[in-house]
C-alpha positions in Angstrom: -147.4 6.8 92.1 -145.7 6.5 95.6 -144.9 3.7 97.5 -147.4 4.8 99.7 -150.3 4.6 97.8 -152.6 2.0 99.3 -154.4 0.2 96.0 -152.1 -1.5 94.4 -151.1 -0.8 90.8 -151.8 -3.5 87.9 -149.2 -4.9 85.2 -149.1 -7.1 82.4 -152.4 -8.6 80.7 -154.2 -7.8 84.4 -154.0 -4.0 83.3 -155.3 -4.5 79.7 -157.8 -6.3 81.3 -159.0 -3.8 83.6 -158.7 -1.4 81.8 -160.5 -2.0 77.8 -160.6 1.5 76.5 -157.3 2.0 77.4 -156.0 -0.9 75.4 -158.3 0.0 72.3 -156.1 3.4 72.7 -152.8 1.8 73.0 -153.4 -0.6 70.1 -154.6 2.2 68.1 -151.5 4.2 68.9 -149.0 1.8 68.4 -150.5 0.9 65.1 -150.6 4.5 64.2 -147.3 5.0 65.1 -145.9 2.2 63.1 -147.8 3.5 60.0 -145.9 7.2 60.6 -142.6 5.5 60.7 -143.6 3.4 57.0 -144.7 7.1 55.8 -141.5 8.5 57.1 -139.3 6.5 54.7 -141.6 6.0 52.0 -142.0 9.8 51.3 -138.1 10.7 51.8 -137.6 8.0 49.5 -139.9 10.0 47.1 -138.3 12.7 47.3 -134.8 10.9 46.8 -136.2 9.6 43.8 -138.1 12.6 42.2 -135.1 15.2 43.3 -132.0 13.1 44.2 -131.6 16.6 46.6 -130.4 16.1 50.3 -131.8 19.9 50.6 -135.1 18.9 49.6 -135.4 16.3 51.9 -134.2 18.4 54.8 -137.0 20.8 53.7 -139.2 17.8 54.1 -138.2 17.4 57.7 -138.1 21.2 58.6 -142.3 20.6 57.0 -142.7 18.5 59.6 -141.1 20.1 62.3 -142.2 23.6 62.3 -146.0 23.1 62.8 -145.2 21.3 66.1 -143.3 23.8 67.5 -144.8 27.0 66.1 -148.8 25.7 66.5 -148.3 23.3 69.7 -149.7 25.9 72.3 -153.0 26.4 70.2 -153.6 22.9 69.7 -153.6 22.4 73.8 -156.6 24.6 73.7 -158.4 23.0 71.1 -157.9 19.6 73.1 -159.2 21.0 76.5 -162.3 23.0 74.4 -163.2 20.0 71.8 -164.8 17.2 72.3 -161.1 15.0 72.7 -162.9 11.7 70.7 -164.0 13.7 68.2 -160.7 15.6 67.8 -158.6 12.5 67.5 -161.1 10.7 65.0 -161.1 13.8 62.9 -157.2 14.4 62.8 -156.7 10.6 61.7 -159.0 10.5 58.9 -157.7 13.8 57.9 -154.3 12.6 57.9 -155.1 8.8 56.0 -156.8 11.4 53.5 -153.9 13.8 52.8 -152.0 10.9 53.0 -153.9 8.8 50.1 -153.8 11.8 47.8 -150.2 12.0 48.0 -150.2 8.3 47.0 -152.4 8.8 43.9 -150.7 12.1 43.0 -147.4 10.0 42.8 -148.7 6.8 41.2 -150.3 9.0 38.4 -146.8 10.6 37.7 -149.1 14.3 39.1 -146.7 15.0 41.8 -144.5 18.1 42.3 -142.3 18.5 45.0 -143.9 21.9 46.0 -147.1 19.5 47.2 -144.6 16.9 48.8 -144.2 19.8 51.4 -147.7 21.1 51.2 -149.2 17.6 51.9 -146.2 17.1 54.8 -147.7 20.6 56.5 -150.8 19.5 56.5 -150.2 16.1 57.7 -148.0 17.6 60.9 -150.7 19.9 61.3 -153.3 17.7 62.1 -150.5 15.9 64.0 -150.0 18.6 66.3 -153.9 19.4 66.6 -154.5 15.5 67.9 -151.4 15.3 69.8 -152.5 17.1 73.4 -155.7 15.4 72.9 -154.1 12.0 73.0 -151.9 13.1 75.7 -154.7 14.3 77.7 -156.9 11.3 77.2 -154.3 8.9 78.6 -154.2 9.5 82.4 -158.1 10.1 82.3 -158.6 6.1 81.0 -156.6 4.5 83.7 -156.6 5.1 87.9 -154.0 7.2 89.2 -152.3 4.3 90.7 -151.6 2.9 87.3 -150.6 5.8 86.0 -146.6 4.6 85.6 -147.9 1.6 84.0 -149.9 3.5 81.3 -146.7 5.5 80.9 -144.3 2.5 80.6 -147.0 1.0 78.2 -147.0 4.0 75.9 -143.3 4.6 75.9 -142.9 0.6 75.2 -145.2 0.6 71.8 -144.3 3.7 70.5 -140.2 2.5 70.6 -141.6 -0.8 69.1 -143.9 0.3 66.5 -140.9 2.9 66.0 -138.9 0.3 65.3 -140.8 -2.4 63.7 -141.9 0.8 60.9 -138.6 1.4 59.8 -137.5 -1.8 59.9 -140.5 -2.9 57.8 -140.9 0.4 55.9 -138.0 -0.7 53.3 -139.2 -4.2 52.2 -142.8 -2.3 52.1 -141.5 0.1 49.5 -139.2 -2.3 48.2 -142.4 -4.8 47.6 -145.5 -2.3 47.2 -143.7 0.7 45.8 -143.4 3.6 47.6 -147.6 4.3 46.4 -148.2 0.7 48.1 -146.7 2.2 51.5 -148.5 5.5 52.0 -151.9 3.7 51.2 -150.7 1.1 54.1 -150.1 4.3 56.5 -153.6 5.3 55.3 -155.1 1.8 56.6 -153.1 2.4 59.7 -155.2 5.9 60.4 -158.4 4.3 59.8 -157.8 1.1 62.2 -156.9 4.0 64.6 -160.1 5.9 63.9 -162.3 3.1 64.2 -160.6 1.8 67.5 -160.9 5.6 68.5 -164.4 5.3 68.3 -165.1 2.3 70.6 -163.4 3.5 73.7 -165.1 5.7 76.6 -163.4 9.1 77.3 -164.6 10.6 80.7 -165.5 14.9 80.0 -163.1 16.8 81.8 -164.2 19.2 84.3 -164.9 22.3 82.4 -165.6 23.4 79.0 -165.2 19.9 76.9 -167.0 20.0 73.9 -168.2 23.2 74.0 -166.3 24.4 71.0 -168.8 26.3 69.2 -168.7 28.9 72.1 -165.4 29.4 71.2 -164.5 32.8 70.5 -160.9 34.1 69.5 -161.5 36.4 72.6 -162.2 33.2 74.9 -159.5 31.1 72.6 -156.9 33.8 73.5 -158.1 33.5 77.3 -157.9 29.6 77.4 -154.2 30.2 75.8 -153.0 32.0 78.5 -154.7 30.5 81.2 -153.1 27.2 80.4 -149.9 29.5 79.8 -150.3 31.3 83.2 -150.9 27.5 84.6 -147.6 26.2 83.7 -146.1 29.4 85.0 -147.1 29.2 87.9 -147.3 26.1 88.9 -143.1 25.2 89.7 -142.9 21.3 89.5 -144.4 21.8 85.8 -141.8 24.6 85.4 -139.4 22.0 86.4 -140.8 19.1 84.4 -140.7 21.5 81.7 -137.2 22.5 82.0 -135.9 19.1 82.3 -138.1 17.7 79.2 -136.3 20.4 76.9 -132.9 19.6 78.7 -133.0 16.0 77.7 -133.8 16.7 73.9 -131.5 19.1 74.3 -128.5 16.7 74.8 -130.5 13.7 72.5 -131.0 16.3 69.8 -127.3 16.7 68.2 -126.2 13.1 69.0 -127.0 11.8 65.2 -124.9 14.7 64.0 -122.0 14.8 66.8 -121.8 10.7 66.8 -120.9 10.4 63.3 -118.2 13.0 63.3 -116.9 11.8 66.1 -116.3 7.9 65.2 -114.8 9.1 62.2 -112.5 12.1 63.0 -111.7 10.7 66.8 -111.5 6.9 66.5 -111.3 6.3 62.6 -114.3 4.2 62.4 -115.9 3.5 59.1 -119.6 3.5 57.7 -120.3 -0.2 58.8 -119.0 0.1 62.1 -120.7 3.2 62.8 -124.1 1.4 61.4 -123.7 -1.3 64.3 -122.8 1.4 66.7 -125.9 2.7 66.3 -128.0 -0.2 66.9 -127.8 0.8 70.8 -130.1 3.0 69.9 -133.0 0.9 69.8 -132.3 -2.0 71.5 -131.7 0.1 74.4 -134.7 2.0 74.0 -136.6 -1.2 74.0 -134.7 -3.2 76.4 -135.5 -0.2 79.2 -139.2 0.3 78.0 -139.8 -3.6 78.9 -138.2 -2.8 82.4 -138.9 0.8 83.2 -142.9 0.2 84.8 -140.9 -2.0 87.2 -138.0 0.1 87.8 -140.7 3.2 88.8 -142.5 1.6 90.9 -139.8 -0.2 93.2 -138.2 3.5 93.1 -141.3 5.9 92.8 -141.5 8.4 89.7 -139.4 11.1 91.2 -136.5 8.7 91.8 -137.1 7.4 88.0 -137.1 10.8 87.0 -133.0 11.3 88.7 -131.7 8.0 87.7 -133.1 8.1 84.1 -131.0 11.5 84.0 -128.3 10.3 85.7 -128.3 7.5 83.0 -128.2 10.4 80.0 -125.6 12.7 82.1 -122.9 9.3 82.7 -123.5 8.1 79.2 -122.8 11.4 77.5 -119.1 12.7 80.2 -118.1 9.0 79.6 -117.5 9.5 75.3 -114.7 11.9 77.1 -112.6 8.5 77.9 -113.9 6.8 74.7 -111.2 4.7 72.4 -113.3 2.2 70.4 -116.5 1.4 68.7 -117.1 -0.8 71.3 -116.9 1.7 74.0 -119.0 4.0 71.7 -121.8 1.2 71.9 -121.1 1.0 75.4 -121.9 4.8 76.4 -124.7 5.4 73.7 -126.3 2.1 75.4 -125.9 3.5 78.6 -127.5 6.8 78.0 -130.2 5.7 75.2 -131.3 3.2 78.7 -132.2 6.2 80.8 -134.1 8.0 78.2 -138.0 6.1 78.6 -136.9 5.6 82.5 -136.7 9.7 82.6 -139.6 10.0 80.2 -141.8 7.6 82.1 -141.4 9.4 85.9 -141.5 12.8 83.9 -144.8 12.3 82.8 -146.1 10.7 85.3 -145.4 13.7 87.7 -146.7 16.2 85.2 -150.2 14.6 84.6 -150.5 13.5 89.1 -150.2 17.7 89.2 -152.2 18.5 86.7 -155.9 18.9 86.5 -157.8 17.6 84.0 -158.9 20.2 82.0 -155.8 21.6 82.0 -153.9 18.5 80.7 -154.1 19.5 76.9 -152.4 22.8 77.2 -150.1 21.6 80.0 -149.3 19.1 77.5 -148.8 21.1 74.5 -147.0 23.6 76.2 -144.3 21.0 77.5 -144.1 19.3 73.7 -143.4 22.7 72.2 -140.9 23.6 74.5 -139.1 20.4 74.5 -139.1 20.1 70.1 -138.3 24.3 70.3 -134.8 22.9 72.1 -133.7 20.4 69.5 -133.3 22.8 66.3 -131.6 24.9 69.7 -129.3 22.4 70.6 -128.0 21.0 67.3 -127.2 24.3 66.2 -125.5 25.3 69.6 -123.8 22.0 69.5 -122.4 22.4 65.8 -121.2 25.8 66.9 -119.6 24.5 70.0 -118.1 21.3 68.3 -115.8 23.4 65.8 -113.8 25.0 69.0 -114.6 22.5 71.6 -113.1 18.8 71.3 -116.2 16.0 70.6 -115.3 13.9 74.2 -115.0 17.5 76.0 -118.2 18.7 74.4 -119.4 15.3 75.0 -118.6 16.0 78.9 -119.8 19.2 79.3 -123.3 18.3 77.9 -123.6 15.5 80.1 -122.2 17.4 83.4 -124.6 20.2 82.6 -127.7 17.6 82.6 -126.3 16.4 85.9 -125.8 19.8 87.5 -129.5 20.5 86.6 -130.7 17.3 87.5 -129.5 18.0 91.5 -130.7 21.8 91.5 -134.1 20.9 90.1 -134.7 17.6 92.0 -133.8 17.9 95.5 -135.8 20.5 96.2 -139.2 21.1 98.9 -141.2 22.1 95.4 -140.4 18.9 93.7 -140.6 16.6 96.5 -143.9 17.4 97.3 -146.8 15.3 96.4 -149.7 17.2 95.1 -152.5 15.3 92.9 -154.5 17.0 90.9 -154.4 15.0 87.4 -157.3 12.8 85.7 -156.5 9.7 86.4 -159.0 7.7 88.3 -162.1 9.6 86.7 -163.3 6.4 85.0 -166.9 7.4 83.2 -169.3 7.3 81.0 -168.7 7.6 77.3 -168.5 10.8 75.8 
């Protein structure tokens, strides 16, 4: 959105309002995404307790990385192909299922860890297959003047239901048994299914659910056409660019911050625990202000400061003496992360078109998760010959060098809308 646009955007309960299958999605999100973070603990505590191996649970992790980044691309085309409703429904009862036989496996004393990371797999994988899908659905349920809301609305219940998961997620195990949790994550995919179900999804403009004339040949050519799209097109090459620098200085934070309190300010474990509460009480406190913040500024604007935000946070650990100055910079660049993520999106899906929007989607995730595994290990290189604050500094001046040479620019100033927002119609 610009502050030239001439229907004014909606907020608050006016927007739910307006817009009904749009809220069934964000309810069914949110409550999906609170289940992931119960599942989260619940199965690393399983693995704690059946292996007591920090390996193992690393494994775990790298399960439910890889599929996102290796099978991302191919899932865009499934979601511009498939029938998007159907995709989403599908994925979520596949997942409560895998998820429920993990649960009975471990409650019947049947489980080996070898189907800990088989059942993890296939979990992400349907993860990854339904993730474009709900990306692409989103700016197609609301008009492209509320576009920044939707975003601000997404960002907002996926760092609450985030947060309200794992704080929850140990008194749920704690209570139910770690069998107890996964079956609640399994009620949490069915709620999402069934809220799926009800909501009205406008077709896109090509080739939606027409995937039983998909042929590898054809699945090949849709790859590379949505490849070829983001190639070509440069303010997604820049929103692309910037999404993987931001995970790129996020990624190694929760290995560099620990390191650093300890070796450079001799903090100990329950210092650094409250240091780390910025996290999410930053993350939160800007998601409740950042639809507000884009629109007085526009999404471009929201795009620099949010980056600014990350780049000042980040050079100011260089001048760093205490845990409370620690809280103070983490704050600071933990703030800018949903404000940069909010106008990012936003100017991806207004130059987009909508049958494109899974793949441009997919392609962006990959490329953004591909730089964290990047990142940490470039950043545990760099932090055995570089100081913490310096390396600290140089990350953040090299996200504010970028942010200047990719922003102020003809390309990214311009205004082109090509997205699917606005097409509000009939069920499909």
């Amino acid at each position: 959105m610009t502050k030239k646009s001439q229907v004014q955007s909606l907020s608050g309960l006016t927007f739910f309002r307006a817009y009904p299958s749009y809220t069934r999605y964000w309810i069914a999100n949110t409550i999906s995404r609170m289940g992931d973070s119960i599942d989260s603990i619940a199965v690393m505590w399983m693995v704690l307790e059946l292996t007591g191996s920090t390996l193992l649970m690393g494994t775990v992790m790298l399960c439910n990385m890889l599929p996102n980044i290796l099978l991302g691309p191919f899932a865009g085309v499934l979601a511009d192909r498939f029938n998007r409703k159907k995709l989403m429904i599908f994925s979520d009862i596949a997942r409560g299922l895998l998820v429920t036989v993990l649960a009975i496996l471990f409650m019947t004393d049947q489980l080996a860890v070898w189907m800990i990371f088989v059942v993890t797999a296939l979990t992400s994988i349907f993860e990854t297959a339904q993730h474009p899908a709900r990306a692409a659905v989103r700016p197609s349920l609301v008009r492209i003047e509320d576009l920044i809301t939707s975003n601000s609305m997404h960002s907002f219940s996926e760092t609450a239901a985030q947060m309200i998961g794992l704080a929850c997620g140990g008194a749920i195990v704690a209570t139910l048994g770690i069998g107890g949790a996964l079956l609640i994550d399994f009620l949490t995919f069915i709620i999402s299914a069934l809220l799926i179900s009800s909501i009205k999804i406008p077709s896109t403009t090509s080739s939606d659910g027409q995937g039983s004339d998909l042929t590898v040949a054809q699945f090949f050519k849709d790859l590379g056409e949505g490849l070829n799209y983001v190639r070509s097109t440069r303010i997604i090459v820049i929103c692309a660019v910037l999404a993987c620098l931001i995970n790129f200085l996020l990624a190694p934070l929760n290995v560099l911050l620990p390191v650093f309190a300890k070796v450079n300010l001799n903090l100990d474990v329950v210092s650094l625990s409250y240091v780390f509460l910025a996290e999410p009480i930053s993350m939160l406190l800007a998601s409740l202000v950042v639809s507000f913040i884009t629109k007085k500024i526009g999404e471009r604007w929201a795009l620099r400061a949010g980056l600014f935000l990350l780049a000042s946070g980040s050079i100011l650990f260089y001048f760093v003496k205490s845990a409370p100055g620690v809280f103070v910079c983490l704050s600071i660049l933990i703030f800018g992360v949903p404000i940069a993520s909010a106008g990012l999106h936003t100017i991806m899906q207004r130059n987009t078109p909508a049958d494109k929007m899974g793949r441009v989607s997919s392609v962006m995730s990959t490329l953004s998760l591909a730089a964290m595994p990047l990142s940490t290990a470039t950043a545990g290189f760099l932090g055995e010959v570089i100081p913490l604050p310096a390396l600290f500094a140089l990350l953040g001046s090299l996200v504010a060098f970028f942010t200047v040479l990719f922003t102020f620019n003809r390309t990214f100033r311009s205004n082109t809308v090509l997205g699917a927002a606005g097409k509000l119609a009939t069920d499909t």
